[in-house]
N, C-alpha and C positions, 0 to 999 in steps of 0.2 A: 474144124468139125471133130478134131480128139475130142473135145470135151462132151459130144453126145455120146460118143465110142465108149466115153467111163461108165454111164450108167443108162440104165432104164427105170423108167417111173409112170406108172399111171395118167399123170398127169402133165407128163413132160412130152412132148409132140417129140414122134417118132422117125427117125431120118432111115428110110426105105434102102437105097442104096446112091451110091456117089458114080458118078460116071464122068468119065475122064475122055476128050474128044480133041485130038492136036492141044491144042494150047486153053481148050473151052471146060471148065468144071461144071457138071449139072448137078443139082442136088435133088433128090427126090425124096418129098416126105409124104408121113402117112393121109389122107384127106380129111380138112377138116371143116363140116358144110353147114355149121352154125353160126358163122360171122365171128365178128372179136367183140373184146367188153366194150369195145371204143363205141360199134355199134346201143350197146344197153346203157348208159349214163342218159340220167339218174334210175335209182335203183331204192325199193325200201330196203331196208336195214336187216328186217326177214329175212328179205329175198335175195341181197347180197353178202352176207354173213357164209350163209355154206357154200360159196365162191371163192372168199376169202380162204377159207380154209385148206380147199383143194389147192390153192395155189400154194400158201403154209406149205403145206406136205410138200411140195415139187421143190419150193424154194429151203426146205428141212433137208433133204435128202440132198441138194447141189452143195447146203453149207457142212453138210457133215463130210464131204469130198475134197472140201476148199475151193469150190468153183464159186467164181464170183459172176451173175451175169450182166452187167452192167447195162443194160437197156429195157430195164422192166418198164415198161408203159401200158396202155390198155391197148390198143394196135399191137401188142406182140403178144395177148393172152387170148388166143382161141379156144372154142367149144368146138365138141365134138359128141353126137349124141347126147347134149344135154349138159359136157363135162367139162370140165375145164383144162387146155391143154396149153401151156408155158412153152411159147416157141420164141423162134430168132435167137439163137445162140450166139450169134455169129461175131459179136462182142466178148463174149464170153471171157475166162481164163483160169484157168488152174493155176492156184495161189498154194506155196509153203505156206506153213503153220506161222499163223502171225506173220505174214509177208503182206506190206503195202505196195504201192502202185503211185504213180504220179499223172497215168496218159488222161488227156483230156477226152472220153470218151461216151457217148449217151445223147441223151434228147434232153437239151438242160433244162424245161420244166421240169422235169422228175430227176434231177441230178442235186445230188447231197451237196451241202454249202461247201464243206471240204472240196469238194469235186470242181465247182463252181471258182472255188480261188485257187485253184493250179495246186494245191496243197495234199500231201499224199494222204491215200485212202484206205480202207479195208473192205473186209466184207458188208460191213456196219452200212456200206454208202447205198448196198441195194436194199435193205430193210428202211430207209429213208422214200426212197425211188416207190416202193407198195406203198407206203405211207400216202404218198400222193395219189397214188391210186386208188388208193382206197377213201380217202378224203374227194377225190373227184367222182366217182361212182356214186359217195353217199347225198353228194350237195350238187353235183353236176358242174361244177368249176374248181381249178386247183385253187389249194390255201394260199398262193403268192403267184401273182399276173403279172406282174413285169415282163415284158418282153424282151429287152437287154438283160447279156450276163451281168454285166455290172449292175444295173437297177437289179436285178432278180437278187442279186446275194445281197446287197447292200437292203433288200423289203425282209429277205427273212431273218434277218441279222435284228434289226428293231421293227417288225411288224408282228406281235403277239398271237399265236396260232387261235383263233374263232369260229364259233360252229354257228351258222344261219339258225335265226330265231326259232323263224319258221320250218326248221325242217328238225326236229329232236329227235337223238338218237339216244341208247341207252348211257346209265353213267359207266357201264366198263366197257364199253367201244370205245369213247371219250378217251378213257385214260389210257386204250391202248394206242389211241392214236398219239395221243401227246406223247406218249412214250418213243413211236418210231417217231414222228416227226421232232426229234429233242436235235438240237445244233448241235449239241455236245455228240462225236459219234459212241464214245465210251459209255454215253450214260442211256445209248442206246439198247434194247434185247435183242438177243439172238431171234432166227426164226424158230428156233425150240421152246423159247422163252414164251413166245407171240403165242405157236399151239399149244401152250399148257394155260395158256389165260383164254383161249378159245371156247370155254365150256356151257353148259347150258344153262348153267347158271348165270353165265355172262350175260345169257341171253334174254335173261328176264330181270336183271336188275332195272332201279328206277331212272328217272330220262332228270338229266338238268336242265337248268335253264339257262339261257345264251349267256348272262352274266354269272353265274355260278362255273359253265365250261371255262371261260375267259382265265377267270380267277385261279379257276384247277392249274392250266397250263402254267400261268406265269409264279405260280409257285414253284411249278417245274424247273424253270431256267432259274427261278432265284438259289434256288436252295443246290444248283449245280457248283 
């Protein structure tokens, strides 16, 4: 729990106090009585767009520290009044500057292919981990369903990231997904990167179509 101690953020759920009892640690946090995202899937685009963002900010402020949280899923993004508050730390870790990692740690649907093959990581691997969340929120299923570790890395390794026909989103959510979902972690953005393409204009650009997204993405990995 040091790495809630580093900071406070709007958006980051608030650890109240720690109490210590013989050998028993209680944690108390602040209450938060809106359920999780896990509850809201699926979501329009609208309406989870300035969700997205809130989290940006919580996940802006941990990368600007070097905290990595390693367990971004939607069961660990609560509301509160409305808001969006980034909980379960308890993964977490405070990273030196360009320091990777090797533990095998997370909920492997939303764990970076790196992560997936025992292969060390950065901060890169949790802008991956939103990635899926945010790709599950918008379509209501993650981008790669395998159940096994080995099936799951071995689908997104040759399985082309694709957006449902039927459910169109704009052309720059599109591209910023393909962006965090890219296998490559370096040719990954920051979450700074993510909020400066977050803008309102984003928000009204034109929507593709399921073959035109397809096409977008696998120019991505080509030209990596």
């Amino acid at each position: 729990m040091e790495v809630l101690s580093e900071f406070q953020h709007p958006h980051v759920i608030q650890l109240i106090e720690l109490v210590v009892e013989k050998q028993d640690v209680y944690l108390i946090y602040e209450y938060c009585e809106g359920g999780t995202l896990e509850d809201r899937i699926t979501m329009e685009e609208n309406q989870f767009m300035p969700y997205l963002g809130q989290i940006i900010e919580a996940l802006c402020k941990a990368e600007a520290k070097n905290i990595m949280h390693r367990d971004i899923k939607p069961a660990n993004i609560l509301f509160k009044d409305g808001r969006i508050k980034v909980a379960d730390w308890g993964f977490s870790r405070l990273m030196e500057s360009g320091e990777t990692t090797c533990s095998f740690i997370g909920s492997p649907a939303y764990m970076a292919p790196e992560v997936l093959k025992g292969e060390e990581y950065s901060l890169k691997a949790d802008v991956w981990s939103l990635g899926v969340v945010a790709y599950e929120c918008l379509f209501g299923v993650c981008p790669w369903s395998s159940r096994s570790i080995g099936a799951l890395s071995n689908e997104i390794s040759h399985k082309t990231l694709h957006f449902p026909q039927e459910m169109a989103i704009s052309k720059t959510t599109q591209k910023i997904l393909c962006s965090m979902l890219n296998v490559d972690p370096s040719g990954r953005p920051t979450f700074k990167d993510i909020r400066n393409m977050l803008t309102v204009k984003a928000m009204n650009s034109p929507k593709l179509s399921r073959s035109e997204a397809v096409l977008s993405c696998r120019q991505s990995r080509e030209s990596e």
